[in-house]
C-alpha positions in Angstrom: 192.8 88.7 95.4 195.0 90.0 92.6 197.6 92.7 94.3 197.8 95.8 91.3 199.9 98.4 91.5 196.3 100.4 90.7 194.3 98.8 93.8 193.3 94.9 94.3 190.9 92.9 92.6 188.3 90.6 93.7 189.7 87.1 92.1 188.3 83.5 92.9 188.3 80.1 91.3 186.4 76.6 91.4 186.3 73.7 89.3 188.5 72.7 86.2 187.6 72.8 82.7 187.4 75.5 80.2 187.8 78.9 81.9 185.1 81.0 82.3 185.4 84.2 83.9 182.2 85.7 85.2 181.2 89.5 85.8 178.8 90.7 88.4 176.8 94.0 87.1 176.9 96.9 89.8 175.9 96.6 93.4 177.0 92.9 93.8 180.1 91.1 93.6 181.0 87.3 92.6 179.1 85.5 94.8 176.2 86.2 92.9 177.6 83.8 90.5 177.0 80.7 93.0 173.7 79.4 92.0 175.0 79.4 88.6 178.4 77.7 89.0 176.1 75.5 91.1 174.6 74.1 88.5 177.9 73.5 86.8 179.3 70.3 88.9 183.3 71.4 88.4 183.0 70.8 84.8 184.2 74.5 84.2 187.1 76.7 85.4 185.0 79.5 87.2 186.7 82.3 87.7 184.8 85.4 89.5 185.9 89.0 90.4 183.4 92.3 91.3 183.3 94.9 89.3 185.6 98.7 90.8 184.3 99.9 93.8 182.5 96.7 94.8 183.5 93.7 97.0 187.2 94.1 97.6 187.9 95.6 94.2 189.5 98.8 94.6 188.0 102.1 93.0 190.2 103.6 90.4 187.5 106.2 88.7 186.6 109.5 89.9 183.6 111.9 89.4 186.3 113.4 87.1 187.4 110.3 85.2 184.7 107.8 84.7 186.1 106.2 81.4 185.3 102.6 81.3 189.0 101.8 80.4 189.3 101.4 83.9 187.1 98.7 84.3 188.3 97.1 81.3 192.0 97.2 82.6 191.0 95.1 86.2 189.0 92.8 84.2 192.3 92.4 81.6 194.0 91.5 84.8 191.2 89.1 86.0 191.9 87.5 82.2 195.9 87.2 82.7 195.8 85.9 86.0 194.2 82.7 84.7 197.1 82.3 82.2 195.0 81.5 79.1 192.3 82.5 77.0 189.1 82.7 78.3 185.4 82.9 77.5 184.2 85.8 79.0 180.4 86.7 80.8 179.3 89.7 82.4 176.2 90.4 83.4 174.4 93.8 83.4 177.1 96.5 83.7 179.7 93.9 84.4 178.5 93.0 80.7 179.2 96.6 79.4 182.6 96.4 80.8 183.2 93.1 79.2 182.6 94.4 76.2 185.1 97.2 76.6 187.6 94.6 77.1 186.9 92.4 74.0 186.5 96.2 71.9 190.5 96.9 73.4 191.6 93.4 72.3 194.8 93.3 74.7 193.7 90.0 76.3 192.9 86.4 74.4 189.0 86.3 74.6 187.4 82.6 73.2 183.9 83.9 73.5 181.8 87.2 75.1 179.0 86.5 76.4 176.8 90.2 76.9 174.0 89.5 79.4 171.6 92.7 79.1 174.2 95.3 79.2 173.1 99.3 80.4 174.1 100.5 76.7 172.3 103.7 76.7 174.5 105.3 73.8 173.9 103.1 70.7 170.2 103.8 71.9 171.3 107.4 70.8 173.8 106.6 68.0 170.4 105.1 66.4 168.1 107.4 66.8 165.7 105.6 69.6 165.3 108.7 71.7 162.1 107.1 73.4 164.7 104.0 74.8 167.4 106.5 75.3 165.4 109.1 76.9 163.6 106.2 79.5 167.5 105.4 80.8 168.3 109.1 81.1 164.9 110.3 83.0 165.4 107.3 85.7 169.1 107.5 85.8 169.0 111.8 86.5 166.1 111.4 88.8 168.2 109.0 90.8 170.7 111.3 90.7 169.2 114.0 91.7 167.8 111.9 94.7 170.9 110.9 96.1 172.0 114.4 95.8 169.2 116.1 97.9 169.8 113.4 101.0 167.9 110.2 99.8 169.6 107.3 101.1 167.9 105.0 99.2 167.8 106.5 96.3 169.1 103.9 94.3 165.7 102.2 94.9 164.9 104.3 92.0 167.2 102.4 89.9 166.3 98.5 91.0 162.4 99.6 90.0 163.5 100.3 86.3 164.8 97.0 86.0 163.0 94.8 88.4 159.5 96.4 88.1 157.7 98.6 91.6 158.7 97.0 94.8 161.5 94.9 93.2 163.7 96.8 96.0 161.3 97.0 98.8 160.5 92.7 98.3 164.9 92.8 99.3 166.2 91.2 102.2 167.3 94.4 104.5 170.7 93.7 104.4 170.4 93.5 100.6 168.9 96.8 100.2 171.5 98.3 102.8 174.3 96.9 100.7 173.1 98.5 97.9 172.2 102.2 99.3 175.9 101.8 100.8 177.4 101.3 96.9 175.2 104.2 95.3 178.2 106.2 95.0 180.4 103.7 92.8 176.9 102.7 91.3 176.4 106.8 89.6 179.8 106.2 88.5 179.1 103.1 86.6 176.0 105.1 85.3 178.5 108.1 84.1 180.9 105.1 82.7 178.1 104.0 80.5 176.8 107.8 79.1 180.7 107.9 78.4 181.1 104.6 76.5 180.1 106.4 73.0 178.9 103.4 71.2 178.5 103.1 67.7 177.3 100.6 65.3 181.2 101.1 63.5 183.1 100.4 66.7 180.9 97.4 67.6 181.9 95.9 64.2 185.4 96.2 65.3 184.4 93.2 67.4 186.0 89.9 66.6 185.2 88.0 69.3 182.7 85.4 68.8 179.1 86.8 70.7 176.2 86.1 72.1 174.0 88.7 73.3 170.8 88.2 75.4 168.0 89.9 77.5 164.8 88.8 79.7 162.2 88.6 77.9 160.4 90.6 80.5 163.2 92.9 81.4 162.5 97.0 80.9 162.3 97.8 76.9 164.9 100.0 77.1 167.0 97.3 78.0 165.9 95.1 76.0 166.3 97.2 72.8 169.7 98.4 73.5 171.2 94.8 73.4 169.0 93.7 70.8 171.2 96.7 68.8 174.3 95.1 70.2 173.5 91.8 69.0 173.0 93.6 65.3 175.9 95.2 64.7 178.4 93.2 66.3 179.4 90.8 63.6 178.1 87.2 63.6 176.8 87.8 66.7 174.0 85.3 68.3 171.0 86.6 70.2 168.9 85.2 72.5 166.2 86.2 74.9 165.7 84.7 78.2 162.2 83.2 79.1 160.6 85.3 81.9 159.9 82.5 84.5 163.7 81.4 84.3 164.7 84.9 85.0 162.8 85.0 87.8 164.1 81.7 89.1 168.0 83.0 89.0 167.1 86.0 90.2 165.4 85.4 93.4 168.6 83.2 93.8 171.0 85.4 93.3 169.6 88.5 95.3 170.5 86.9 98.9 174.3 86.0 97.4 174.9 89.8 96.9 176.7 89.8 100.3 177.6 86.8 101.1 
């Protein structure tokens, strides 16, 4: 745990190497990084923290202030704390935020890594109001949901993503730990609308990238990062075949709250 004057932040570490420092996306926190740093046998530094508002990562936002500066500054800290420069991953909004940090440029990055980031606004910037408008129907719907008394309203949010029943095929505790966050999760939605991407600011970026998406994840998704990959400079793409997906996925899900 990193002590901050601004709230704590999830911090862990295992194995030596080349550092990587991994980002959950919403609703989960680093442990659902274990069956991938698994598969790594100690040969890399892994470094996980959770994402404001989840795990033991103190909330700094507020319905008032949801700039995504404040994710990028607990994840600058994450970077510091491991004394060096580090390649970077995040994964799903944990992605977006990763990208806020390498766009700041306040921390020494070796590599990003965007894993199918929610980027909703260069959907807009460029015109694909059919992507942008599929992000904006689910994510007010939700909304609205939550507002009127739904508990699980969020369920609304996994079924984009995950395809119907993706939420109801959860463990219970799973799906109870994720009604419980919908609160921080609408602020990482407002986070995102407020990130005003645009194909100029993205080529500001200097870090070397590699931006991917499952190859049967929603379209919306799919086309947002595909846009990311464009206009950041030099940056590789890559999608992920739909039966690995699935694998890491269905491992992940039970690590959410462990």
């Amino acid at each position: 745990m990193i002590e901050d004057g601004r709230g704590c932040i999830d911090y862990d570490e295992a194995g030596a190497g080349p550092t990587v420092v991994l980002v959950p996306g919403s609703c989960s926190t680093g442990a659902a990084w274990r069956p991938v740093t698994a598969q790594w046998e100690n040969k890399y530094r892994a470094v996980t923290t959770s994402l404001l508002g989840y795990g033991g990562t103190q909330e700094r936002r507020s319905v008032a202030d949801t700039d995504i500066a404040h994710e990028a500054e607990a994840l600058e800290a994450v970077i510091r704390r491991t004394g060096g420069p580090a390649h970077l991953v995040g994964h799903s909004f944990g992605a977006l935020s990763a990208l806020a940090v390498a766009l700041r440029g306040r921390v020494p990055l070796l590599s990003l890594t965007i894993a199918e980031a929610p980027a909703p606004e260069i959907l807009r910037h460029m015109g694909e109001y059919r992507h942008y408008l599929a992000f904006r129907t689910m994510s007010d719907a939700y909304s609205a949901a939550y507002q009127a008394g739904d508990s699980a309203a969020i369920e609304r949010m996994i079924d984009f993503y995950g395809g119907a029943g993706t939420f109801a095929s959860w463990p219970q505790r799973v799906r109870d730990y994720a009604s419980q966050t919908t609160p921080v999760n609408l602020l990482d939605w407002a986070s995102a609308y407020g990130f005003d991407l645009t194909p100029e600011l993205l080529a500001t970026v200097d870090t070397p990238t590699l931006a991917c998406w499952g190859e049967a994840s929603h379209p919306a998704a799919r086309r947002a990062n595909q846009l990311l990959g464009q206009f950041i400079p030099n940056a590789a793409v890559a999608t992920i075949a739909q039966h690995v997906a699935r694998a890491e996925d269905s491992a992940a899900v039970p690590a959410l709250t462990n």
